[in-house]
C-alpha positions, 0 to 999 in steps of 0.5 A, a space after each residue: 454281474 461277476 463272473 465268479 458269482 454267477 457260477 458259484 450262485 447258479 442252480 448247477 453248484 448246490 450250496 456247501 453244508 459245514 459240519 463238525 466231527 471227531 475222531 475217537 481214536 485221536 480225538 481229533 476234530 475235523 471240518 467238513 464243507 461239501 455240496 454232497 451229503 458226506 456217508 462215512 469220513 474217516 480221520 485225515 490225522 489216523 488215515 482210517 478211523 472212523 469219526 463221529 458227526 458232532 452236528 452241523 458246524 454254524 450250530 456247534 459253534 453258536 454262530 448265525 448267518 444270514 443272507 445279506 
């Protein structure tokens, strides 16, 4: 077993949710990847806008993913 993968695959690393936003103010669309639930982002381009869920990424894009 690699190394790598019994980190990254253990119970202790949750697993990441991708998700799409949008700034209003830049009209900017931003990807979050993160292990935690993400509560209020604000635009990395404006510094403090607030930004907009648009939904959760693979879905917005039409993509599928499956365990192999």
């Amino acid at each position: 077993m690699n190394s790598v993968t019994g980190i990254v695959g253990s119970a202790l690393t949750p697993p990441l949710q991708a998700t799409l936003w949008r700034c209003e103010q830049c009209k900017a669309f931003i990807a979050i990847h993160s292990g935690q639930p993400v509560v209020e982002p604000v635009c990395p381009m404006c510094g403090d806008a607030p930004i907009e869920l648009c939904g959760p990424l693979p879905s917005v894009l039409g993509l599928q993913f499956a365990n192999a």
